[in-house]
N, C-alpha and C positions, 0 to 999 in steps of 0.2 A: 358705183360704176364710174368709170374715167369719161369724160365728155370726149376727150379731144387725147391722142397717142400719136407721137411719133416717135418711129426708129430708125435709126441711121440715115437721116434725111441729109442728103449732098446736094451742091450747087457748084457748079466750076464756074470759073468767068477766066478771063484771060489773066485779070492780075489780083483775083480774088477766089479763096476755095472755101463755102461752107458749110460745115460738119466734119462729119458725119452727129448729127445733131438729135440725141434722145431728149424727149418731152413727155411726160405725163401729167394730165390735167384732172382729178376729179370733177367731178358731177355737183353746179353748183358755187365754183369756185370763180377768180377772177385774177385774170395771170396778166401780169406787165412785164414789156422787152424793155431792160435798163440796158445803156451803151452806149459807146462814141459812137459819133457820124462812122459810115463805112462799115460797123462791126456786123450787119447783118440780119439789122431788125427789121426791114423793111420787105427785105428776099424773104424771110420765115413767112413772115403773111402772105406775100405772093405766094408761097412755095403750098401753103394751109390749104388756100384760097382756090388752088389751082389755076392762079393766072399767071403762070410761067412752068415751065416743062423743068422738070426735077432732073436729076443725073443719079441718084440710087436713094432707095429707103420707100418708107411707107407711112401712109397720112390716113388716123384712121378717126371717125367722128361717129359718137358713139349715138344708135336706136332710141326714139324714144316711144313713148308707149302708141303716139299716131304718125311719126315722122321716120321715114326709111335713114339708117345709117349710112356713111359710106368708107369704105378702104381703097384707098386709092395707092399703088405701087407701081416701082420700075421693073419691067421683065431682064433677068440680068442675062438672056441670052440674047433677045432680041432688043431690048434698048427701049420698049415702047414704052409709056405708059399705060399701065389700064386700071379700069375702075370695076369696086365690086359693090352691090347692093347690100346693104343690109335690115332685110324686112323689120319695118315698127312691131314693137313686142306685144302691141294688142294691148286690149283688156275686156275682152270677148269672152263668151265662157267656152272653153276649151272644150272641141266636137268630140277629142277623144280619137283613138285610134293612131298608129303609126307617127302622126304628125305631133301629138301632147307631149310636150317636154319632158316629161313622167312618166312615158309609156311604159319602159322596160321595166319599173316596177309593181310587181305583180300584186302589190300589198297597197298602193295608193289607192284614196277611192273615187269615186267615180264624181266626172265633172260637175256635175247636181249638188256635189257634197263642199260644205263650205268649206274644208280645208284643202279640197284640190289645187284652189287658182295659187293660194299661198305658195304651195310645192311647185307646183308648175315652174310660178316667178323664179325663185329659189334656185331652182336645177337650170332653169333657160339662163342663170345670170350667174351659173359658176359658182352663188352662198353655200350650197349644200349640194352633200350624192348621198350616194347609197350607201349599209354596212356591207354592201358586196353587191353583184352587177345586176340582181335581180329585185331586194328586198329595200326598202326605204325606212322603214318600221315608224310609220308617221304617228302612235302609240305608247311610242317609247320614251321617256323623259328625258332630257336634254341634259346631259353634262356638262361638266364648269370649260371642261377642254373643248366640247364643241363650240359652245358659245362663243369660245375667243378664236375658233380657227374662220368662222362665221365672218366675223368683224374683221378681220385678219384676212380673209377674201373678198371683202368689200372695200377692204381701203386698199387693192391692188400696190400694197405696195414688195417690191420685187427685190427689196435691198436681203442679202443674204445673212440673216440673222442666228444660223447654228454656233455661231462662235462666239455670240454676245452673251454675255452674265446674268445669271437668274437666281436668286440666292435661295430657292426654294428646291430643296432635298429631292422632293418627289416630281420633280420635273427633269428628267435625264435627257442627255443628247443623244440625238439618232430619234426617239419618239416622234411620233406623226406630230404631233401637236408642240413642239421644242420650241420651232420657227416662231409658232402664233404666239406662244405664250412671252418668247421672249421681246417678241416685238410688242406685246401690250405692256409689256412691264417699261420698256424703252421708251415707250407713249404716254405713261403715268396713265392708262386708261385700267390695266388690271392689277390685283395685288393679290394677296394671298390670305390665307384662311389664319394664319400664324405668317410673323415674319420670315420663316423656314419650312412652311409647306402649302401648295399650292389645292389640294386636293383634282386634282385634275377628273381622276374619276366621282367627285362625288355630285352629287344631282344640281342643278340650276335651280334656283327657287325665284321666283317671280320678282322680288325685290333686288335680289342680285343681276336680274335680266334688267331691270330700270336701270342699277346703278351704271353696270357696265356701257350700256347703250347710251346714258345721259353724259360717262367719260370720253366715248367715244364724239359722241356731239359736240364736247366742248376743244376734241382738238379737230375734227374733219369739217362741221358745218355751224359754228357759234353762233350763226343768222336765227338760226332754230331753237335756242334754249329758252324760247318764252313760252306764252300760252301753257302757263300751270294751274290746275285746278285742284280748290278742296275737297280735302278728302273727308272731311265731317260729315256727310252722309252714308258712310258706311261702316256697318252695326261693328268691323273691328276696325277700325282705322288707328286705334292706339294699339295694335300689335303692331303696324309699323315698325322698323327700328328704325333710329334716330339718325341713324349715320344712311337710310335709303330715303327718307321719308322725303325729302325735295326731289330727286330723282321721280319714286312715285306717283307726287304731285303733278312734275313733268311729265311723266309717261301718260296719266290717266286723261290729263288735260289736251294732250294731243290726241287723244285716241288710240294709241299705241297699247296700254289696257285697261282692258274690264273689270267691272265685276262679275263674280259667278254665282249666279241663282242658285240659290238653296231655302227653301223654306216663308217661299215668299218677299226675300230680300237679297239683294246684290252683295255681295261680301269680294274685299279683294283681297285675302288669301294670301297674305306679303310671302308666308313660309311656304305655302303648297309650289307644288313643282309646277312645271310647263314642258308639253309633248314636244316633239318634232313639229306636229304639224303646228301647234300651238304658234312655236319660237318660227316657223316660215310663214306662218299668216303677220306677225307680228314685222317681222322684218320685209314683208311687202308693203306694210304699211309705214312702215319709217321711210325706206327709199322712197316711196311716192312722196312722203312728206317731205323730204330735205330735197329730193331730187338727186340724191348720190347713187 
């Protein structure tokens, strides 16, 4: 999630005009105004700040889980400015009803149920929708192409990547997922199955969700790459493969995953797949973690 947006933020003065001025800040990050005296670092903060009256655009500061957002903009008929609230995202257990984030899906389950608040998060924060306006199938195991259009919705980033190069066969332009994939490839965060095929439809498997999410880390929030734990306590930890296994590490050690009981012992399952609702509980728990 972006902390801090602005769009076409203007200032006029008599012998100085500034912008129309786009900003986007992720969630976690630490932005510096480089510039000569005059260029206009001083008005952006005012302008953030709301300690001077803006002349067009919008200043937007992003909800956090106990702290209300706010959007603040020029009305471009009437010239005012006004402000809008934007309610803290909670972490309450969802009453259900009309108001749950999730509501229209008639297949999510019910707020009681641990993977609710995951989806909830998920859908209130634009990660994930539906296979269609009614059905979430939080059941369904997670594809390679979700995965990256996931991450690809969390790094808001808005640069229009249909025309950029993907050297993977099975990755066509026009496809829903073109944009994500080729913006992960652009990021050195995704790669391919084969140098020439992406598998886009083929399942996500647990080790692949670390690897991707620990790529992702190392280019959005690097503060976050520590706190790795061993994995020698569990009974397969040498099915790891060798190219996830610090990924893993990392993921287990932040809490991001588990293991799965079976037979009296935690096993983590490098090959087994991971649900929907699985990959939105997991990614509730990363955004919490980095704060992105």
């Amino acid at each position: 999630m972006n902390a801090l947006e602005l769009r076409g933020l203007t200032k006029h003065y008599k012998d100085f005009t500034l912008g129309p001025l786009d900003l986007t800040l992720p969630g976690g990050t630490i932005c510096g105004l480089i510039g000569e005296n005059g260029a206009g670092k001083s008005t952006t903060i005012r302008l953030i700040l709301d300690m001077v009256q803006r002349d067009g655009g919008t200043v937007t500061t992003a909800p956090t889980e106990t702290t209300p957002g706010v959007r603040t903009y020029t009305c471009t008929v009437c010239g005012q400015t006004r402000t809008e609230i934007i309610p803290a995202t909670g972490s309450a257990v969802c009453p259900g009803g009309a108001a749950c984030p999730s509501f229209r899906f008639r297949d999510v389950p019910a707020p009681s149920n641990w993977a609710h608040e995951g989806i909830d998060y998920c859908v209130r924060h634009g990660l994930m929708s539906g296979f269609d306006a009614t059905t979430f199938s939080p059941d369904t195991v997670s594809t390679r192409a979700q995965i990256v259009m996931i991450l690809y919705n969390l790094s808001g980033d808005t640069t229009d990547y249909s025309k950029y190069y993907v050297p993977f066969t099975d990755v066509k332009p026009g496809t829903w997922y073109y944009n994500a994939v080729a913006w992960g490839y652009d990021k050195d965060i995704v790669s391919g199955m084969t140098p020439t095929t992406f598998a886009p439809d083929g399942l996500i498997t647990r080790e692949q969700m670390a690897v991707l999410l620990y790529g992702y880390t190392e280019k959005y929030a690097p503060a976050y790459l520590g706190g790795a734990a061993s994995l020698n306590g569990f009974p397969d930890a040498a099915s790891v493969s060798n190219w996830a296994y610090a990924a893993m590490s990392w993921a287990v050690g932040n809490g991001l995953i588990s293991g799965i009981a079976s037979d009296g012992a935690d096993y983590l399952a490098p090959s087994g797949g991971a649900t929907r609702a699985q990959i939105a509980a997991i990614m509730m728990r990363y955004c919490r973690l980095t704060g992105l």
